[in-house]
N, C-alpha and C positions, 0 to 999 in steps of 0.2 A: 547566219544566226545573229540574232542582236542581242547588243552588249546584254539587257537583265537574264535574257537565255542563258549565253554563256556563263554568266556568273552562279547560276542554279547548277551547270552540269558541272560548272567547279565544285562546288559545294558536295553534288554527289560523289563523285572522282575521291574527294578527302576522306569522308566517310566511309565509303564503298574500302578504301586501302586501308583508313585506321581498322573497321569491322574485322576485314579478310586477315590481317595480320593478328590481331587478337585472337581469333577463333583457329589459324594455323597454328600458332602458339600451345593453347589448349591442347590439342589434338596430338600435339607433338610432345607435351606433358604426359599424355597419357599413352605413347608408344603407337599411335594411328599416325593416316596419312588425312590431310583436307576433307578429303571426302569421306571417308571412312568414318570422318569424327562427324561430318553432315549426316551421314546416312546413321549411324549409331543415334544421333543425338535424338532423329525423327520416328524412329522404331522404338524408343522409350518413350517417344509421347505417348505417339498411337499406332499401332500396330499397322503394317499397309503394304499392298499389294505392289510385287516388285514394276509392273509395269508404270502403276500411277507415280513411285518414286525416282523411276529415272527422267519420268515428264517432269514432274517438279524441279530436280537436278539440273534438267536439260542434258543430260547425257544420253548414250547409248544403250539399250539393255546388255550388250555384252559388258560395259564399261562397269555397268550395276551389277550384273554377274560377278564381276571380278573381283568389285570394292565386299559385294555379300560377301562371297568365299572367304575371304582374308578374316573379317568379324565371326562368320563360324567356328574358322581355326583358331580363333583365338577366345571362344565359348561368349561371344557380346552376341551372338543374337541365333537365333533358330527361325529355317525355315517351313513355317507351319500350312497345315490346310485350309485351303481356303472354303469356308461353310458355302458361300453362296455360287462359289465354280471350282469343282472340283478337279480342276486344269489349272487353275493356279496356285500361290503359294502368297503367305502373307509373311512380312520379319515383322519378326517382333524381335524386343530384346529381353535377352536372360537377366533374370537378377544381378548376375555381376555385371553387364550391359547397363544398367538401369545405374548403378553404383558409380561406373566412370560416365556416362553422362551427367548425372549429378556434378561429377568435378568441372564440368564443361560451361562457364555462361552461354547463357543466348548471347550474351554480346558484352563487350568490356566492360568492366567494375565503374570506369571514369565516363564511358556512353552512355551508361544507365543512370548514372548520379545527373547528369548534363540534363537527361530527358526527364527525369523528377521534376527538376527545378522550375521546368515550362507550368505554366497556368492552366487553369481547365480550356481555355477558350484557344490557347495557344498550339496546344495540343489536339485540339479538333479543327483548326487552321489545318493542322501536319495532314492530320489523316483523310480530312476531306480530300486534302490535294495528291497523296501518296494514289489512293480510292481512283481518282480522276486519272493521273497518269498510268499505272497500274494497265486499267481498261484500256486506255487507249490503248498499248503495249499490246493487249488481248486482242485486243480487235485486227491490229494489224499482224494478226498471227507472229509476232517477236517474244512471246512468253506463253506458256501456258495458262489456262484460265484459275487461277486460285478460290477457294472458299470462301470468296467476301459478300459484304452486305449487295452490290451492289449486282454481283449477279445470280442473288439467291431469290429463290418463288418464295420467300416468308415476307422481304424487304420493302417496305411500302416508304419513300420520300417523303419528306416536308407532308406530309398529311394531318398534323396539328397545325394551328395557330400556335400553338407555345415557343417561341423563337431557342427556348433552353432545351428542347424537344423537341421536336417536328417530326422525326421519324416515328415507324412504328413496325416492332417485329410479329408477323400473325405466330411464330413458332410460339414463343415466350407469353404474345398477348401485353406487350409492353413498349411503351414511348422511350427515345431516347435520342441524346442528341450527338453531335457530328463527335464529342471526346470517346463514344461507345462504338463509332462504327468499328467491324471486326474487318480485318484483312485475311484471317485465317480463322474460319469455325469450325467449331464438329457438326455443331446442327444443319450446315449449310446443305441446301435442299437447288441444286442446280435450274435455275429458271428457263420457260423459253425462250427463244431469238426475240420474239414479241414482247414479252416480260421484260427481259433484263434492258431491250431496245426503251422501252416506255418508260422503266425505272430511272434509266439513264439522263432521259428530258425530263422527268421532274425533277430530279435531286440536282442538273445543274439551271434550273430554272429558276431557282432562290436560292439566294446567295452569293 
């Protein structure tokens, strides 16, 4: 590894351990375990299918069985039907689910203030490169594929001249640039191998 590598996987190592201790904290605020406070926290965004959330996770479905059950018993989340396959089940969480997530940041009060501070340009810096390694990760089957711009059928790369802009999303019908790319959408519309493959060469083509 050389030295500028090493010094980025340090950088993640810090963060990754300040983030994980913050968000065990919370959870442990609220009488959950790590996961339990993961899993609650993502059933009060958006409602989802216990199999997609143990991929997310990276756990086991029996492991996601267990963390569910425990949030049942304690009335954070109901397992619902699912409209589109009547073989599965969707959590969502209850109102009082919804209520201790809210006690929950996504992430420290002092990481969040940290990432303010950065500039618009500074912060599209982050995410273009998050974007970049992310994928690679995907590719080499090391993580699951997430909702981002880059492997979504709406995501069109550097297709403007406008260097504050170059992107363009066809969902929205709108320009934007590397500070808007999404890592996690709802509207995310899953592209083909050939898509996200071609999306991939233009977006690191400039820049």
């Amino acid at each position: 590894m050389s030295p500028d590598s090493r010094q980025i996987v340090s950088a993640f190592k810090r963060l990754a351990m300040y983030w994980r201790a913050g968000q065990w904290q919370a959870a442990k605020d609220n009488g959950l375990n790590p996961t339990q406070g993961e899993v609650l926290q993502r059933a009060a965004a958006q409602p989802a299918r216990a199999s997609d959330l143990a991929a997310e996770l990276g756990i086991t479905p029996a492991s996601l069985s267990d963390t569910v059950s425990a949030l049942v018993a304690k009335a954070l989340v109901t397992r619902c039907p699912d409209r589109e396959d009547k073989r599965a089940r969707r959590i969502e969480a209850t109102d009082a689910g919804r209520r201790v997530a809210e006690q929950m940041p996504e992430a420290p009060e002092a990481l969040q203030a940290a990432i303010a501070e950065l500039g618009g340009d500074e912060r599209g810096a982050l995410l273009r490169a998050f974007t970049l390694i992310i994928r690679s990760l995907q590719e080499a089957r090391a993580i699951p594929v997430q909702q981002m711009c880059i492997t979504c059928h709406h995501f069109r790369p550097n297709m403007h001249d406008d260097a504050a802009r170059p992107h363009h999303c066809m969902f929205v019908d709108a320009a934007f640039g590397d500070a808007a790319l999404r890592l996690d959408c709802a509207d995310h519309e899953t592209a083909t191998e050939e898509e996200a493959a071609r999306a991939r060469a233009r977006f690191t083509a400039v820049g």
